[in-house]
N, C-alpha and C positions, 0 to 999 in steps of 0.2 A: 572790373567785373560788374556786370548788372543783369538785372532778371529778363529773359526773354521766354514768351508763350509757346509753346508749340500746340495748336490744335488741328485732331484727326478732322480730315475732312467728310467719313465715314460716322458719324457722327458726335456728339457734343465732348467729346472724351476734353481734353486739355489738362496740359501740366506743364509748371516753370518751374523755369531752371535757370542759375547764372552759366552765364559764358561772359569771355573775355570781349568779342564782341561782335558786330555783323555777320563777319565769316567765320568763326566759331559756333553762331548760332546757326548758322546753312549747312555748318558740317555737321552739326546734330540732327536737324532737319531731315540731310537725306539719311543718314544711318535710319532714322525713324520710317521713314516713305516704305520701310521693306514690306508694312502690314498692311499702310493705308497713306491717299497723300493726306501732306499735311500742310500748314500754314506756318511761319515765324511770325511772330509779333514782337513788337517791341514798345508795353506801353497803347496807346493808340496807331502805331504804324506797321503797317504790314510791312516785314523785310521781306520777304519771298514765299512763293508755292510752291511746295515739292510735289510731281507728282508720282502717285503708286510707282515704286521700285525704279524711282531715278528714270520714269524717261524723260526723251526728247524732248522739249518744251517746243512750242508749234505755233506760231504768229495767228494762225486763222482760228485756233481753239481758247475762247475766253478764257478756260478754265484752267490752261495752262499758264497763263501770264499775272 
């Protein structure tokens, strides 16, 4: 178990949480994206970008990747 960030990308909101661990943190992640995307962190390292309500992530849109 250790603390990962989640912060809205909607603006400066942020709250941690533990999870068991990477993919436990993505699965909080997107349950969260239902309001706003979000960010995982882990520490200094971004685990992933959820964007607003789980969509599609898109190779040509920065802000999905």
């Amino acid at each position: 178990m250790t603390h990962y960030s989640f912060r809205s990308l909607q603006g400066a909101l942020s709250q941690n949480i533990v999870c068991r661990d990477d993919l436990d943190a993505l699965d909080e992640g997107v349950r969260r994206a239902g309001k706003s995307a979000v960010e995982v962190w882990h520490g200094a390292r971004l685990v992933a970008r959820v964007k607003l309500g789980n969509a599609p992530l898109n190779a040509r849109d920065s802000r999905s990747l």
